[in-house]
C-alpha positions as CSV (number, residue, x, y, z in Angstrom):
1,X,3.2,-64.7,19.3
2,X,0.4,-62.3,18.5
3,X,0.4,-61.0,22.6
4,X,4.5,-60.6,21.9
5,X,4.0,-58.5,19.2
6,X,0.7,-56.5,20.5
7,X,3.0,-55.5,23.5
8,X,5.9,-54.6,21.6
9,X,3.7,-52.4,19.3
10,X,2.3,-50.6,22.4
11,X,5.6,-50.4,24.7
12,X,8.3,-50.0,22.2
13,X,6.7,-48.9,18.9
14,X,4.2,-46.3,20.0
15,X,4.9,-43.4,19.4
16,X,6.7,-43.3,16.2
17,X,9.6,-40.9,17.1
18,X,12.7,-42.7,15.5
19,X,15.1,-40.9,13.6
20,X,16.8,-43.9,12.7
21,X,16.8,-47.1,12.6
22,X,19.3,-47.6,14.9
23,X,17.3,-45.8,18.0
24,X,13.9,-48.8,16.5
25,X,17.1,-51.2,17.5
26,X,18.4,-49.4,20.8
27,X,14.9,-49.4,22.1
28,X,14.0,-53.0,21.4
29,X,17.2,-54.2,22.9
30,X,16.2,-51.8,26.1
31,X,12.8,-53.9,26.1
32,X,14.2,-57.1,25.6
33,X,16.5,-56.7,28.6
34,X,14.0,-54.8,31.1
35,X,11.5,-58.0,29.6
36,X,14.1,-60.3,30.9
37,X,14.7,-58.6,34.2
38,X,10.9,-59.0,35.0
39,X,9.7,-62.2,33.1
40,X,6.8,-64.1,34.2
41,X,4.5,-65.7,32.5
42,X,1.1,-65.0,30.9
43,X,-2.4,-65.4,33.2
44,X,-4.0,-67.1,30.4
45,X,-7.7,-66.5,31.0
46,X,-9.4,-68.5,27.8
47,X,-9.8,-71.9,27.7
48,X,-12.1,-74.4,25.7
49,X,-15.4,-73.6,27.5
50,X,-15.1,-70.4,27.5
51,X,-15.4,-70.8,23.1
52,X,-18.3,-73.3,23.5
53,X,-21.1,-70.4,24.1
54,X,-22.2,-69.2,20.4
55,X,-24.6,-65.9,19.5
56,X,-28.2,-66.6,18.6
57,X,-28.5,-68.0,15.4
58,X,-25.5,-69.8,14.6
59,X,-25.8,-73.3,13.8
60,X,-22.3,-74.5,13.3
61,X,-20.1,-76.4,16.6
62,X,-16.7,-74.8,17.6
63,X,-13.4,-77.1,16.2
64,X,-12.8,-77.9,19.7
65,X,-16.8,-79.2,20.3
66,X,-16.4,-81.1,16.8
67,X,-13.6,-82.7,17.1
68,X,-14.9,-84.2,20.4
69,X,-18.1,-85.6,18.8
């Protein structure tokens, strides 16, 4: 949900020029549909090894390492 939101901020949100709310709900709906035109899905690019490598220094395991343990 947060990657939803973060590209609704930057598409939709940004700038701040609404006079009403009524254009905040014109332009949504405008993103929804041009979002729905388009869809695919997200390249996820992290994945549980990718959390296993910790700074220098810090002594506790990731959940995903713990649990596994």
């Amino acid at each position: 949900m947060e990657i939803f939101f973060s590209i609704v901020q930057r598409k939709v949100v940004t700038p701040n020029d609404f006079t009403s709310l009524d254009q905040v709900e014109d332009r949504l709906i405008a993103f929804e549909r041009r979002c729905n035109e388009t869809a695919r899905p997200f390249r996820w690019k992290y994945t549980p090894a990718s959390n296993s490598r910790q700074p220098a220094g810090c002594d506790h395991q990731p959940a995903v390492l713990a649990s596994a343990a």
